[in-house]
N, C-alpha and C positions, 0 to 999 in steps of 0.2 A: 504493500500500500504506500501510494506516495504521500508523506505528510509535509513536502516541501510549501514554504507560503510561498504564496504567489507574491509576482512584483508590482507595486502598484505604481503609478504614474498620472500625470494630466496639469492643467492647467488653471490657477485659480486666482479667481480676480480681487485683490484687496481694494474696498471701494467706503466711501464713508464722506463725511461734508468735509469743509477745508478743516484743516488745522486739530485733525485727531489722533494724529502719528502714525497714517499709515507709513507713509517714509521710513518712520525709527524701528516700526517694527518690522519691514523689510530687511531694511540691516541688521536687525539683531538676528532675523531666521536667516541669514544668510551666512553673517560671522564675520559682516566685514562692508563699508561703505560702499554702496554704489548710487543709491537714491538721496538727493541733498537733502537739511531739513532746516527751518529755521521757526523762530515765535509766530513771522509774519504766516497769515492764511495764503493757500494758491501755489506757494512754494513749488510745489511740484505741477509742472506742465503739460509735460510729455506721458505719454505710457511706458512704464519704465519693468524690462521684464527681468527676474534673477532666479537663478536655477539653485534649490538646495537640494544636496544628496546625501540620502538615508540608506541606513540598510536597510536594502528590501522595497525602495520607494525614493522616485524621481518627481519633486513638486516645483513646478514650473508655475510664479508669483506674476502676477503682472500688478504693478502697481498703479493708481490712475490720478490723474488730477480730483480736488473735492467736488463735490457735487453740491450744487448750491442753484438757487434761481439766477441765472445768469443774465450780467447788463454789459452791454458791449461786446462787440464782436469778439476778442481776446478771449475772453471767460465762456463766451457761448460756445466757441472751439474745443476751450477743455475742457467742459460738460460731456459733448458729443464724444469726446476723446474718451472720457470714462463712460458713459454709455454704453458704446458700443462693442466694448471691451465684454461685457453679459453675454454678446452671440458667440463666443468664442472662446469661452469656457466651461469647464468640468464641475465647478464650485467655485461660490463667492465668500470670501469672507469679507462681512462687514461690520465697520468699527465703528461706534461710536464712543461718547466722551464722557464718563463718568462724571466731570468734574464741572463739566458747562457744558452740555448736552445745545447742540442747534435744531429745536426741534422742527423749521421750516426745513431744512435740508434733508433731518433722517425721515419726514412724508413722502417728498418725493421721492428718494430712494428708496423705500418700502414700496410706494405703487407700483416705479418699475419693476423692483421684484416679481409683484404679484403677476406681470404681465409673461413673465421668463417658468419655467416648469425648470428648477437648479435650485440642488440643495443646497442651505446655505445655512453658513457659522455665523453665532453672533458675538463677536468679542468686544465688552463692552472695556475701555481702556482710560488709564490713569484712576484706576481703583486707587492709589498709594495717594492721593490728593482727599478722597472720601471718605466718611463716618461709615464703618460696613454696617451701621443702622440702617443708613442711607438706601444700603446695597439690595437687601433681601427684595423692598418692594419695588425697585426698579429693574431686577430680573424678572418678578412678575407681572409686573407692566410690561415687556417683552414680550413673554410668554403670551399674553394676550394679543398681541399685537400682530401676529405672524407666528406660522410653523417652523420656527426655526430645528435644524438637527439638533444644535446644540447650542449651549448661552456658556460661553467662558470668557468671567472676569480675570482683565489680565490689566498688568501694568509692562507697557512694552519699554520704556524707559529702563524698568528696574529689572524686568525679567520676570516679572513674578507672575507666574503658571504658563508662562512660553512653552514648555515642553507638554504642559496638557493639551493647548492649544493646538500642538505639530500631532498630538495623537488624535485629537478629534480629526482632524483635516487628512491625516492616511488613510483610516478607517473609512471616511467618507470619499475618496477617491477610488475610482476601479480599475481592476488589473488592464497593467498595460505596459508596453514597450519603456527601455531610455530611452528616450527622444535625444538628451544632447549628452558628450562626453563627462565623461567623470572630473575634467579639469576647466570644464564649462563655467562660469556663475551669471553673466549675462549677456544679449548678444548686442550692448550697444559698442561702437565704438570707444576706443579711448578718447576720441580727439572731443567726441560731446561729453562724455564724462567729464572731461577737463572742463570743456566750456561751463556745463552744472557747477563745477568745484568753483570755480570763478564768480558766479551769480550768486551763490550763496553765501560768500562772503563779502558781498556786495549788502546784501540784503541782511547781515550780522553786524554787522560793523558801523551802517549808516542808521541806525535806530528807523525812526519814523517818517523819515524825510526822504527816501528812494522807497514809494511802496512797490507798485507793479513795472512802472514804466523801465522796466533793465531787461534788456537782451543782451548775452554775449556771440559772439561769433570769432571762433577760434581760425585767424586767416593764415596761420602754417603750424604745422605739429609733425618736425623730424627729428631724425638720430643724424648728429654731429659724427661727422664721417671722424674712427681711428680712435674717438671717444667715448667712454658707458655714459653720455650727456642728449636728452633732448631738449631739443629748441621748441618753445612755443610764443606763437604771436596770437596776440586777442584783442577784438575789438570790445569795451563795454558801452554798449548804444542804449542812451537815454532820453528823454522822450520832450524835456524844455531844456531850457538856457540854463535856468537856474539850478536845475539838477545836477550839472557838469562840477563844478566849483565844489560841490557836497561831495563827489566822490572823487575829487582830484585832492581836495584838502589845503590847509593853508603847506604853502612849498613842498606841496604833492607827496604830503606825509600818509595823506589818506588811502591812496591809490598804492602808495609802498606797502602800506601794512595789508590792503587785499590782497596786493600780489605775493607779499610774502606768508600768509598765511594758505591761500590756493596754492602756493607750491606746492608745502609740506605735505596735503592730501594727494596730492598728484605726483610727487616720490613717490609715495605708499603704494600707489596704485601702480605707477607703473615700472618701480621696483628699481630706480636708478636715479642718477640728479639729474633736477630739469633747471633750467633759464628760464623765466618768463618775463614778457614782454609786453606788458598791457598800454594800452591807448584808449581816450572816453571819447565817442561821435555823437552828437547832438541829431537824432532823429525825429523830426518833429511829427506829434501823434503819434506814434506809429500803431498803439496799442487798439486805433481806430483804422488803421488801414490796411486793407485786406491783402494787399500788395506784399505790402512789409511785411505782415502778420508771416505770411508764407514763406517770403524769404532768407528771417530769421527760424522756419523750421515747427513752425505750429500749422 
């Protein structure tokens, strides 16, 4: 009799309103940064996918911008961008915020649920912020709310029940193929991972005063011929006059400490010293124009 487990494998969408940490807890089931994070909401833009490998089980994360009622073209993009990340997946996990809960955003994301037939986690996050008084009737209120598989409080900052977390989510995946190699974690490029590492400390460092309006565009990312050194050049493109000055700093103190901070992640990442080479471009609107929108990559 064969009592081998089977492999399980698939594709699972982490989806939830802005600023609930799906990002941090990407990285943490991963073991290591690829999706940036910061206080500000929206942080994340793109569909950001990273592969963790278990014994016995290949879960393939796609991580989405937050879902919120969106104004402007910018935001209406990363909506649709996590939207539609639902048809194309195996299971959802969806986060919401223990601690300040958006209850306009997690409606919306519930109806689309309802419209999708996909099981789905509910990991309610930053429990380490809440009275666990708090906690009992707000998993009941869940429970009401939708069929969820399962409701696991977790605090993805701290860790706390992560690994329950990874066991509801195999359990609930069915046997299947690896999809990508064992030495896999995501298939974005380095060169926009950089770009990310860039923006984020854009958006860290300028407190309130650069909210949305930052795009980076990474204009060369090479290996210095004969040296363990890559070269990078990046544009940070913002969106008025006044914004320029905020992220250049008085005698471009400001603009040293982003760039010197986006290094050190982008060593890390690409496991050798880099140069970097930042420039600020004044692009006006852009976060309104469709043009732009697209050819900074949303």
């Amino acid at each position: 009799m064969n009592t081998k487990t089977p492999f399980r494998s698939g594709f699972i969408a982490i989806i939830g309103a802005p600023n609930v940490g799906k990002s941090t807890l990407l990285n943490q089931l991963l073991g290591q940064k690829i999706a940036i994070t910061s206080e500000k909401p929206q942080t994340t833009r793109h569909r950001i996918l990273g592969v963790a490998h278990l014994p016995g089980a290949q879960l393939i994360f796609l991580d989405t911008p937050g879902i919120h009622r969106a104004r402007g073209p910018l935001n209406v993009r990363m909506v649709e961008v996590a939207l539609k990340v639902l048809g194309d997946v195996d299971l959802v996990v969806f986060i919401t915020d223990a601690a300040s809960p958006d209850n306009a955003s997690d409606e919306i994301i519930l109806e689309s649920l309802k419209k999708k037939n996909l099981p789905v986690i509910l990991a309610i996050n930053k429990v380490d912020l809440v009275n666990k008084a708090t906690l009992l009737p707000l998993i009941e209120q869940w429970h009401e709310a939708y069929a969820f598989r399962a409701i696991v409080p977790i605090s993805a900052l701290e860790r706390i029940q992560i690994d329950d977390l990874v066991t509801e989510m195999v359990a609930a995946l069915p046997e299947g193929p690896q999809y990508y190699p064992e030495d896999t974690v995501t298939d974005l490029p380095e060169r926009f991972i950089a770009a990310e590492m860039i923006r984020e400390k854009v958006f860290r460092l300028t407190g309130q005063e650069i909210p949305y309006g930052v795009a980076v565009v990474v204009e060369s990312f090479r290996e210095r011929p004969g040296k363990d050194l890559v070269d990078i050049q990046a544009t940070i493109h913002v969106e008025r006059d006044s914004q320029k000055p905020i992220i250049i700093g008085k005698a471009g103190k400001m603009l040293k400490r982003i760039g010197e901070q986006a290094r050190i992640d982008i060593e890390q990442m690409v496991g050798r010293k880099v140069f970097l080479k930042l420039w600020v471009r004044v692009q006006k609107k852009w976060t309104r124009d469709e043009r732009a929108i697209r050819r900074f990559g949303y």
